[in-house]
C-alpha positions as CSV (number, residue, x, y, z in Angstrom):
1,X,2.7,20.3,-3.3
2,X,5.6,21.5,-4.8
3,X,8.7,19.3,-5.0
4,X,11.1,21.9,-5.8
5,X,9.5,24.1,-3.1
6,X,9.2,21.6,0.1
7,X,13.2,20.5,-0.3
8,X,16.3,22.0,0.5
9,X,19.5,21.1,-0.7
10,X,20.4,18.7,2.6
11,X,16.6,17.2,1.7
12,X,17.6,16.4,-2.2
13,X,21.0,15.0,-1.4
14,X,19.0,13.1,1.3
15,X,16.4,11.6,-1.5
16,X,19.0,11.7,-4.2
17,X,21.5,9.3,-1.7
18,X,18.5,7.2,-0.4
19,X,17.3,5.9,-4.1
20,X,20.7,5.1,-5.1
21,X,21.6,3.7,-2.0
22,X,18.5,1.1,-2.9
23,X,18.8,0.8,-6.3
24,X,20.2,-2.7,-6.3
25,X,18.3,-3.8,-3.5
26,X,15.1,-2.7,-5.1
27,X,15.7,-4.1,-8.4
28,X,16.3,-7.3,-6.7
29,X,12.7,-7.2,-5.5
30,X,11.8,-6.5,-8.6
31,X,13.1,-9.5,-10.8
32,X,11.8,-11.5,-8.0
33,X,9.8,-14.4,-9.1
34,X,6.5,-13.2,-8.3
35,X,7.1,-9.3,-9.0
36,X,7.9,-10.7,-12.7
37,X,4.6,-13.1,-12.9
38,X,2.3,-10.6,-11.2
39,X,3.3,-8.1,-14.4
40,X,3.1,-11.1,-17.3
41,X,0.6,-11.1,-20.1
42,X,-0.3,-14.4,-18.6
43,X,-0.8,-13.4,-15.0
44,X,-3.0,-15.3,-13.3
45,X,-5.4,-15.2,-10.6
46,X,-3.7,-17.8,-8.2
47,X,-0.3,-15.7,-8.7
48,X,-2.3,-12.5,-7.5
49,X,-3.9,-14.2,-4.6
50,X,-0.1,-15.2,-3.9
51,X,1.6,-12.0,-4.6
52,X,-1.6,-10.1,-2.2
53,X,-1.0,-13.1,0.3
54,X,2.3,-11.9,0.6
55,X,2.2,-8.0,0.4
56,X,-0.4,-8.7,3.5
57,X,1.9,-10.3,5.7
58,X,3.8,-7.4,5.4
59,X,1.6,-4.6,5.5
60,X,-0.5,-5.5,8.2
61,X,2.7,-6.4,10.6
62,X,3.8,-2.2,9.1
63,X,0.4,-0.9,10.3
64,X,0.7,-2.8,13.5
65,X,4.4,-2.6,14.5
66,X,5.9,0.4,12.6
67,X,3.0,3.4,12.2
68,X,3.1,3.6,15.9
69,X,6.4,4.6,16.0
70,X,6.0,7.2,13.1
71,X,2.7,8.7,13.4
72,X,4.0,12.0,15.0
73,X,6.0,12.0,11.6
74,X,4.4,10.9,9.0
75,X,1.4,13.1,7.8
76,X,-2.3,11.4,7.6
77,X,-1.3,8.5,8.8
78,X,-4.7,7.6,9.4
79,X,-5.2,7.1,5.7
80,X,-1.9,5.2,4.9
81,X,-3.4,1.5,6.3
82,X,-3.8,-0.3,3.5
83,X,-4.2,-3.8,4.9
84,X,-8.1,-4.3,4.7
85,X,-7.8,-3.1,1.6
86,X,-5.7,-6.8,0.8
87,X,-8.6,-8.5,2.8
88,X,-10.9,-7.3,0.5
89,X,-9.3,-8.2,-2.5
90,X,-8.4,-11.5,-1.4
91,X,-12.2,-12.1,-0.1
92,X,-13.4,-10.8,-3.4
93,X,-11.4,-13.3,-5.6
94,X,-11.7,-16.4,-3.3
95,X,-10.1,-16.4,-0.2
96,X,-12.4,-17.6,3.0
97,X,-12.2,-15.5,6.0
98,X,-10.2,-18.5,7.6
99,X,-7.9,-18.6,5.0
100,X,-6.8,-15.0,5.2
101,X,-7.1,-15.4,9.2
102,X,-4.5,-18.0,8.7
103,X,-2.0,-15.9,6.8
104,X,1.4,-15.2,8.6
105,X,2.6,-11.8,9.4
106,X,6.1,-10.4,9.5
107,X,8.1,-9.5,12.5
108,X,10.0,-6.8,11.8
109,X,13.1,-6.1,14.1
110,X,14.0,-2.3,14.9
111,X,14.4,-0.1,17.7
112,X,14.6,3.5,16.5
113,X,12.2,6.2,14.2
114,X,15.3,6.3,11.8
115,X,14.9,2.7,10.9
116,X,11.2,3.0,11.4
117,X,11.0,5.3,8.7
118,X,13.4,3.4,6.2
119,X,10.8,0.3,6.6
120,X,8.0,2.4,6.0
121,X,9.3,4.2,2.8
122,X,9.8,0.8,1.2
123,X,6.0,-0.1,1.9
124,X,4.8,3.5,1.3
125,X,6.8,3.8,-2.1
126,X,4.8,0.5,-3.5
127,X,2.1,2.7,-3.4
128,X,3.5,4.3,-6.4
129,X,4.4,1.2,-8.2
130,X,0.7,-0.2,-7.4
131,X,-0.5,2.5,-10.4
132,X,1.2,0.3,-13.0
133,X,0.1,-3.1,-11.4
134,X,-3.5,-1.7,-11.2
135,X,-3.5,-1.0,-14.6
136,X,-2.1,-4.3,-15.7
137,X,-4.8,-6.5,-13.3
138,X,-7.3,-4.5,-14.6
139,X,-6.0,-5.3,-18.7
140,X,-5.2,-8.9,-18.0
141,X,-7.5,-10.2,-14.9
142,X,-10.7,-7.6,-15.4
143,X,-10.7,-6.5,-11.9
144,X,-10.7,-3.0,-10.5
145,X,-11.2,-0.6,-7.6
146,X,-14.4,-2.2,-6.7
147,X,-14.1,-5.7,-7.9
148,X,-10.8,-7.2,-6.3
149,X,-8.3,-4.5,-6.8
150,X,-8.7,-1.6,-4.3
151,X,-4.8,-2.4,-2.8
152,X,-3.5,-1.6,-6.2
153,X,-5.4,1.4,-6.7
154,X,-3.9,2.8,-3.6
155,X,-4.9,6.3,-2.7
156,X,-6.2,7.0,-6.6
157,X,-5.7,10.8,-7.6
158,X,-4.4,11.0,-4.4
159,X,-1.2,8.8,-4.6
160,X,1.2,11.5,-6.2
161,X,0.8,13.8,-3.0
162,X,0.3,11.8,-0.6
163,X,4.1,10.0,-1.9
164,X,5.3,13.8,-1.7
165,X,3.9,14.4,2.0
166,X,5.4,11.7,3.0
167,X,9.0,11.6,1.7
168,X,9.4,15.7,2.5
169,X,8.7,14.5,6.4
170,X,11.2,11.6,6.0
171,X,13.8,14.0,4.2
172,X,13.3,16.8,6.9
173,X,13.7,13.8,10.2
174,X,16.6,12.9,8.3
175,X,18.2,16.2,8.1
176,X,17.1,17.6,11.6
177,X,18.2,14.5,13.2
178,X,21.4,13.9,11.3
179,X,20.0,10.3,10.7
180,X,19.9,10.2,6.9
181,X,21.9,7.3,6.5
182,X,20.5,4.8,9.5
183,X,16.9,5.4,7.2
184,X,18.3,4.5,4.2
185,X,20.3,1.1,6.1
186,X,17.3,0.6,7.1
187,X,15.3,0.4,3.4
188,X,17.8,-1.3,2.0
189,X,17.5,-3.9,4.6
190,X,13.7,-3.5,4.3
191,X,13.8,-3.9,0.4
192,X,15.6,-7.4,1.1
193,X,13.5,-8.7,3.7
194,X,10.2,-8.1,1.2
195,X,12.0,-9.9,-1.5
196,X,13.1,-12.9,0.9
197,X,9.4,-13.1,2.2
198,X,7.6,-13.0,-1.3
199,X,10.3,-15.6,-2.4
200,X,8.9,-17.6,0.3
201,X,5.2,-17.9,-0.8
């Protein structure tokens, strides 16, 4: 799919708006505490079950709170859950069924697609940044797409498009609905909240 083709110029200013709109907010996730150890040379194995641990609490309460709201919207849907990938990872390098069953989920708080959307393209966009951290767990900790990182791995070959399917559908709601800006309130708030709750682990 063709970048250049899918937008107009509403949709750029949209995407253009929406990353520097979270800039800040992103980069503060970022230098967060475990974003910084899960990318060290000395990463280890308790700080990826801590950093998965994390991610899940937030993915699965995505799937089961959010998708709903979107899945007229967002394009193969059906392939985007991404939780039992996290289960198996976590399984694979330790983690007991009741330990997993025991992890807490988020709540997220919204009412509308707009801010629906915003949530989703934060947990949607770490698919892209999951290319670099597979890499990097597979250098440091030896693990891979069938030995205890499949999360990272994402949707392989696949990622690239499926990033581009997705934010042209979020940059044509946002023009069509005049709700550009509620989406991207709604990211940056979603960005924070992910930072707050890995801080937390």
């Amino acid at each position: 799919m063709n970048e250049a083709h899918v937008f107009d110029k509403e949709q750029e200013l949209f995407i253009k708006n929406l990353r520097q709109q979270t800039a800040e907010s992103h980069q503060k996730l970022e230098d967060n505490y475990l974003s910084r150890a899960i990318l060290s040379p000395s990463v280890t194995q308790a700080d990826y079950q801590k950093y998965l641990s994390g991610l899940y609490g937030l993915t699965i309460a995505c799937e089961d709170q959010v998708f709903p709201k979107v899945n007229h919207i967002v394009p193969q849907i059906e392939k985007r859950y991404k939780s039992g990938k996290i289960i198996e990872d976590l399984s694979f390098t330790g983690y007991s069924d009741l330990k997993i069953d025991e992890l807490p989920y988020y709540q997220y708080k919204f009412s509308t697609v707009a801010e629906a959307l915003g949530i989703m393209y934060v947990l949607e966009g770490s698919s892209l940044g999951g290319r670099i951290l597979y890499k990097h767990i597979n250098e440091f900790l030896g693990l891979d797409l069938a030995n205890g990182a499949a999360y990272f791995w994402g949707y392989g070959q696949e990622t690239g498009p499926m990033w581009k399917s997705f934010i042209s559908e979020v940059a044509r709601y946002a023009a069509e609905n005049g709700e550009g800006q509620q989406i991207i309130d709604s990211a940056v708030k979603t960005f924070t909240i992910t930072d707050t709750w890995l801080s937390k682990q």
